[in-house]
C-alpha positions in Angstrom: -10.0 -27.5 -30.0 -7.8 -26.4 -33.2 -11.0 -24.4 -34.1 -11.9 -22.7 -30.4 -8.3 -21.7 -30.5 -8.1 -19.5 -33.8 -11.8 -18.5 -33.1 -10.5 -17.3 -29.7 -7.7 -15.0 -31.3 -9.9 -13.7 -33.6 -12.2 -12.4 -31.1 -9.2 -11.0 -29.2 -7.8 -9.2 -32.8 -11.3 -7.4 -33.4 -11.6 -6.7 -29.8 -8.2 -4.8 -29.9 -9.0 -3.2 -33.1 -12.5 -2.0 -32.3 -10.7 -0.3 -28.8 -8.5 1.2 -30.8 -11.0 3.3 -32.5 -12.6 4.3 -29.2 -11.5 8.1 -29.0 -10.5 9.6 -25.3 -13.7 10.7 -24.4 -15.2 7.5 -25.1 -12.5 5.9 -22.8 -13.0 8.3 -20.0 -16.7 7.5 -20.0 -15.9 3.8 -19.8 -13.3 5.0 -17.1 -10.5 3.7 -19.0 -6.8 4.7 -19.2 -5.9 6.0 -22.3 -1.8 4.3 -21.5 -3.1 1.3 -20.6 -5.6 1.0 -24.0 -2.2 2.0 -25.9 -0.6 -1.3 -24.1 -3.6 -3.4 -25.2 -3.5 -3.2 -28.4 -0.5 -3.6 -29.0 0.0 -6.8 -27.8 0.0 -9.9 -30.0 -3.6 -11.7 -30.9 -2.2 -14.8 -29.2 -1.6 -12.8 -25.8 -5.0 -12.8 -23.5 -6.2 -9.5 -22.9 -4.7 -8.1 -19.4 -7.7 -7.2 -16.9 -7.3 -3.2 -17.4 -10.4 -2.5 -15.0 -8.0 -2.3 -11.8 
């Protein structure tokens, strides 16, 4: 369990990271927010990511 934990948060770090590098045209294809991308990865690896398709 100890191990699907920190593997877990480590998917969720690279995941924020890699969105981070997506530039604003990239977002607006994927019909994301631009603020709510900013709120995302910001937030601690231990936080689950926040469902920002609605």
């Amino acid at each position: 369990m100890i191990v699907a934990t920190l593997r877990e948060r480590r998917r969720r770090h690279v995941g924020r990271r890699e969105l981070a590098k997506c530039d604003e045209r990239t977002l607006r294809d994927l019909c994301i927010d631009p603020g709510v991308v900013n709120h995302e990865v910001c937030q601690p690896f231990w936080r689950p990511p926040r469902d920002w398709r609605d």
